[in-house]
C-alpha positions in Angstrom: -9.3 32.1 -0.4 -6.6 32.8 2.1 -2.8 34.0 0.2 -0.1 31.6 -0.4 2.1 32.8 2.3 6.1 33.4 1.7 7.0 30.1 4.3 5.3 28.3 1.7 6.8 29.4 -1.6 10.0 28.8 0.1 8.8 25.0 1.2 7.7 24.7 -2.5 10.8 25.8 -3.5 12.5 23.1 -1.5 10.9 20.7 -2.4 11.4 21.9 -6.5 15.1 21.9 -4.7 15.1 25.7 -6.2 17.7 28.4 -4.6 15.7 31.3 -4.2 16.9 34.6 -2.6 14.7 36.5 -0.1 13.5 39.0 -3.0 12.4 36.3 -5.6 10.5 34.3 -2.8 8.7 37.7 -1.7 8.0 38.8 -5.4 6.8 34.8 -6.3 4.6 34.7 -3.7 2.3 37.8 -4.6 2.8 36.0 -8.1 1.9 33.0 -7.0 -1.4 34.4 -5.1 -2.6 36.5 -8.4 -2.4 32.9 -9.7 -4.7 31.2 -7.6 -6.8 34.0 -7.1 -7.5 34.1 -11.1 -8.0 30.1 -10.7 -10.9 30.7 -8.1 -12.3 33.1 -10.0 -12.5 30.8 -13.3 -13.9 28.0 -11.0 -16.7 30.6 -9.5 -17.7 31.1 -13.2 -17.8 27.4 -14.6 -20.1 25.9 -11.7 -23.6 25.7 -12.5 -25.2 23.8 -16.0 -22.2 25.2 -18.2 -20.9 22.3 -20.0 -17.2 21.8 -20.5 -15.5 23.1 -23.8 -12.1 23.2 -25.0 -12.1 26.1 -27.1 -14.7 29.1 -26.9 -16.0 28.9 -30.4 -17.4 25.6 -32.4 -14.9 24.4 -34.1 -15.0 22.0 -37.8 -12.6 20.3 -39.2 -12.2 21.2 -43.0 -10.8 18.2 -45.1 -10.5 18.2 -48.5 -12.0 15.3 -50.7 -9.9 11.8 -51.3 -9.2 11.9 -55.2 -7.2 9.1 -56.7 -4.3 11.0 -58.4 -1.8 9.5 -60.5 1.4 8.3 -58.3 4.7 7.4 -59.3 5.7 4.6 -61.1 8.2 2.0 -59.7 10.7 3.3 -62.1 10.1 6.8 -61.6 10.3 6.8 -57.6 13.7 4.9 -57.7 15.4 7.2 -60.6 17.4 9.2 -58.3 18.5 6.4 -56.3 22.1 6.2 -55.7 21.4 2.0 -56.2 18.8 -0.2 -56.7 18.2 -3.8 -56.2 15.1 -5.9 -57.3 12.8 -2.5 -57.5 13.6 -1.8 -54.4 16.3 0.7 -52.7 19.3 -1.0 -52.3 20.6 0.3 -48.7 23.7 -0.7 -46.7 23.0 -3.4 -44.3 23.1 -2.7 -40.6 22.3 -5.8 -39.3 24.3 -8.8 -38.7 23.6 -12.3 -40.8 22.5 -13.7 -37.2 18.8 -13.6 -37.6 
């Protein structure tokens, strides 16, 4: 694979409309070639019958069992209400009478 050359980190940063002085395009294009070099490598060692996987070890989901638990009553969940209406939080009203 041929190296990203330095004419073309500084197009890249162009387009990315990125100021870059002549040390930081220098320095991000050996970066930038260490990049794509790993990148060929990891596609040299996928081709073939490998299938695809997102994580290198099997991974299960652990849930716990659905239990019906007691919940709150109506009275309990509105006790620290600062006001109730009808069971039901009573909350300023934001919209207009309109609808």
């Amino acid at each position: 694979m041929s190296a990203i050359t330095r004419d073309e980190v500084a197009h890249l940063a162009r387009l990315s409309r990125l100021a870059l002085n002549e040390d930081e395009l220098d320095h991000l294009a050996a970066q930038l070639d260490e990049i794509i070099s790993a990148v060929a490598k990891v596609q040299e060692a996928a081709e073939g019958d490998i299938p695809p996987s997102s994580h290198a070890l099997p991974l299960t989901n652990v849930y716990r069992p659905d239990e019906v638990r007691p919940g709150l009553t109506p009275e309990q969940a509105l006790a620290g209400a600062p006001a109730v209406e009808d069971q039901r939080f009573r909350v300023p009203q934001i919209l207009g009478e309109e609808e």
